[in-house]
C-alpha positions as CSV (number, residue, x, y, z in Angstrom):
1,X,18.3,26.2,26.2
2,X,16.2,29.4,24.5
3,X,13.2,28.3,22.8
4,X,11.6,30.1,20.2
5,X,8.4,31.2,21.1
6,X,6.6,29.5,17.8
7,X,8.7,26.4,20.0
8,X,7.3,27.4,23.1
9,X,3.7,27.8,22.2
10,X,3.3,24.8,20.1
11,X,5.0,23.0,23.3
12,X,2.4,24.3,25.7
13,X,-0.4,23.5,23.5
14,X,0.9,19.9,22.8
15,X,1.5,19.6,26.6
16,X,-2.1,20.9,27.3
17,X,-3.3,19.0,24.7
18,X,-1.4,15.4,26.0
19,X,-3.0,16.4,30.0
20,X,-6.8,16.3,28.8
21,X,-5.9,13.6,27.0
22,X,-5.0,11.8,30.2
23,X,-8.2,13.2,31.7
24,X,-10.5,11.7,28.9
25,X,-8.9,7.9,29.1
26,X,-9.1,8.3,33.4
27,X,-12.4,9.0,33.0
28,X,-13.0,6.1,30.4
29,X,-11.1,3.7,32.3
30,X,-13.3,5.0,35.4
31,X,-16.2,4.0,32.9
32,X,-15.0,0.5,32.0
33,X,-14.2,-0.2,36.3
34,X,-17.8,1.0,36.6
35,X,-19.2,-1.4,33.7
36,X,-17.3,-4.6,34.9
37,X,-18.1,-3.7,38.8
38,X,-22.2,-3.9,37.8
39,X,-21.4,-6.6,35.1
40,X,-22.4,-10.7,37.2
41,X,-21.0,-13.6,35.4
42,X,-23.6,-16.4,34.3
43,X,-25.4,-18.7,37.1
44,X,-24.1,-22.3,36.8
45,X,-27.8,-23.0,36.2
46,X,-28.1,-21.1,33.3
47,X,-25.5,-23.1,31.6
48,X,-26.3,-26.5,32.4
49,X,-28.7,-26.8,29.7
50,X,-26.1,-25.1,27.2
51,X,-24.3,-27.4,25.2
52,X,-20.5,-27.9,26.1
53,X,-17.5,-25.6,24.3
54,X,-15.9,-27.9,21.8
55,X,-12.2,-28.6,23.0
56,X,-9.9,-27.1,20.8
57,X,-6.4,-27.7,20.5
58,X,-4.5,-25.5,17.7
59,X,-1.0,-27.5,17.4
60,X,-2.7,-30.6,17.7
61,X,-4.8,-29.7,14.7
62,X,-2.5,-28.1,13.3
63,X,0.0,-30.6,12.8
64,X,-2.7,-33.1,12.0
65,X,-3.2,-30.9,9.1
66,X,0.6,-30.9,7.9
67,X,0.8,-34.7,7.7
68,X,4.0,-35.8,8.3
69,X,7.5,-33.9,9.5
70,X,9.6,-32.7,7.0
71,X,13.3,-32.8,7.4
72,X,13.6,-29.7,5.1
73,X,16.5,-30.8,3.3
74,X,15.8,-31.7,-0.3
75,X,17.4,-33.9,-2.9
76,X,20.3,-33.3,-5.2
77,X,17.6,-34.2,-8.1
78,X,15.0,-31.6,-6.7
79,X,17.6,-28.7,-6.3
80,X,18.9,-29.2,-9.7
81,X,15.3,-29.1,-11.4
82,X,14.6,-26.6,-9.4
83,X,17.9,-24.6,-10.4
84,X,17.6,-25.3,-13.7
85,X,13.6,-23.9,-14.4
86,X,14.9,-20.9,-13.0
87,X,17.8,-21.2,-15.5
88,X,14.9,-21.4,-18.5
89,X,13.1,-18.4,-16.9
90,X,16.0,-16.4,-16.9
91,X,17.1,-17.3,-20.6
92,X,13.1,-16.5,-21.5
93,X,13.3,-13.4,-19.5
94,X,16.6,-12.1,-21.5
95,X,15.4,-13.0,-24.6
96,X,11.8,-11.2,-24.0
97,X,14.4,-8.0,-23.1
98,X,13.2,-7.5,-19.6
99,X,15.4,-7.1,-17.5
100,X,12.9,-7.9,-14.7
101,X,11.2,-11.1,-13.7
């Protein structure tokens, strides 16, 4: 394969370009090892005087929130009021002219 050598120059650059980018995040992640090496996590005494982390528990609170299970099926009734507003807004819609909702 020939490359033309507007190809092959904008390769080498992106290619030059993609290895210091590699250097930079070594480096950083050299950084962040250094950081969490020197970092100590919190005595135990220091936190018995903090007040306990409220338990959470997302679903439960969640569904508390929701009430009740649905079986997500809904009435003949509800479907046909439901069908027939959007009958009216249709009819309104035509006889505005729009051809949009």
């Amino acid at each position: 394969m020939i490359m033309k050598p507007d190809s092959l120059s904008e390769f080498a650059r992106l290619r030059s370009a993609l290895h210091q980018e590699r250097l930079d995040l070594r480096h950083r992640l050299e950084q962040i090892d250094a950081a969490l090496s020197r970092a100590q996590p919190p005595s135990l005494s220091s936190l018995e005087g903090a007040a306990p982390a409220p338990a959470v528990n997302a679903p439960a609170q969640r569904a508390a929130k929701k009430g009740p299970k649905r079986s997500g099926k809904m009435s003949a009734a509800t479907r046909a009021r439901i069908a027939e507003a959007a009958r009216k807004r249709w009819a309104s819609a035509r006889a505005a002219g729009r051809n949009k909702l």
